[in-house]
C-alpha positions as CSV (number, residue, x, y, z in Angstrom):
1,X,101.2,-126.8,-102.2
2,X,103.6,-128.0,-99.7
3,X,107.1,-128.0,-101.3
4,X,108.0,-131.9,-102.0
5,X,104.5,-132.9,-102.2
6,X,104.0,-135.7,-104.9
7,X,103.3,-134.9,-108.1
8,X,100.1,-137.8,-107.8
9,X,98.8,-135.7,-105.0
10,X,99.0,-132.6,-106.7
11,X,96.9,-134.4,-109.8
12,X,94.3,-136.0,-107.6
13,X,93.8,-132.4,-106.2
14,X,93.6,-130.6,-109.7
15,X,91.4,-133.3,-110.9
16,X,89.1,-132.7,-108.1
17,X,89.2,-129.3,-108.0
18,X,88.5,-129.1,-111.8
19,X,85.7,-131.5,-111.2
20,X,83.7,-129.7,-108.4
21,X,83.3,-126.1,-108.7
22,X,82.4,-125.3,-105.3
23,X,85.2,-123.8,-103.4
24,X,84.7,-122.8,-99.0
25,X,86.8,-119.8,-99.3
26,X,89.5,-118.3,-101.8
27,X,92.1,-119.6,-100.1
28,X,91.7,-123.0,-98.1
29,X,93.4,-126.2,-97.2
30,X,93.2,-129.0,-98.6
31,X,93.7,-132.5,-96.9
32,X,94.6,-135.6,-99.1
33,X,95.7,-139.1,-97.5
34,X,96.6,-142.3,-99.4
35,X,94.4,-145.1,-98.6
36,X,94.7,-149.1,-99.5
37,X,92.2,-147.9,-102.3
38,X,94.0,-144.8,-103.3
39,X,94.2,-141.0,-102.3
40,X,91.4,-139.4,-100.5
41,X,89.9,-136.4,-99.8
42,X,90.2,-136.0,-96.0
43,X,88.7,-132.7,-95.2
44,X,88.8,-129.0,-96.2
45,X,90.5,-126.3,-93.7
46,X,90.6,-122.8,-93.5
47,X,93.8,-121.2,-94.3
48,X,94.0,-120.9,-90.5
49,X,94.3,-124.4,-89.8
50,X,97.6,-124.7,-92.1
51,X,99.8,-124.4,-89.0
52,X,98.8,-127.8,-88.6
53,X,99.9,-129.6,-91.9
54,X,103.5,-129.0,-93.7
55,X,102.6,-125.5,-95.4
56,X,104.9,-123.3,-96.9
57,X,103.9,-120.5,-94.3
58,X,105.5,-117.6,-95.9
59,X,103.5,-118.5,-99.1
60,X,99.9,-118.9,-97.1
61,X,100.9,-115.2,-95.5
62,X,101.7,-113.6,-98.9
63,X,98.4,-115.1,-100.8
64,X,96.2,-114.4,-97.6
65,X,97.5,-110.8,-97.5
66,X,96.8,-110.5,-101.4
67,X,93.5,-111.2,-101.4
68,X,92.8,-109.3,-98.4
69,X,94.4,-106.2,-100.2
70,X,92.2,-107.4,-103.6
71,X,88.8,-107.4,-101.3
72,X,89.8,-104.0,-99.5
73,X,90.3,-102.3,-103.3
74,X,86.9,-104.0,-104.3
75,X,85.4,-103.1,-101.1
76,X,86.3,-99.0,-101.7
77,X,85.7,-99.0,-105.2
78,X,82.0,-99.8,-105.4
């Protein structure tokens, strides 16, 4: 989550995201606006894409190098 974001836009997101299940990836973007009839879901991205929104970029870099290093150790373990 981008630093300052509001806390009604983090809620609509967790209430989403606890409602459907379904995820793209294990790390992806999410894209809320507000709307004359409240927040919406806009679209999902790719991590990639977060170069393009108000990301914390050090943060993306550090989870998407986690779970790269998580897959690897899966990856060589079976």
């Amino acid at each position: 989550m981008a630093a300052g974001c509001p806390g009604e836009v983090v809620e609509f997101a967790n209430a989403m995201l606890a409602e459907v299940q379904w995820r793209p990836d294990e790390l992806f973007m999410l894209d809320v606006c507000e709307t004359g009839h409240g927040l919406r879901l806009v679209e999902l991205n790719s991590f990639s894409c977060s170069w393009l929104y108000a990301s914390n970029f050090t943060t993306v870099v550090e989870v998407a190098s986690r779970l790269a290093s998580n897959a690897w150790e899966r990856s060589q373990a079976r």
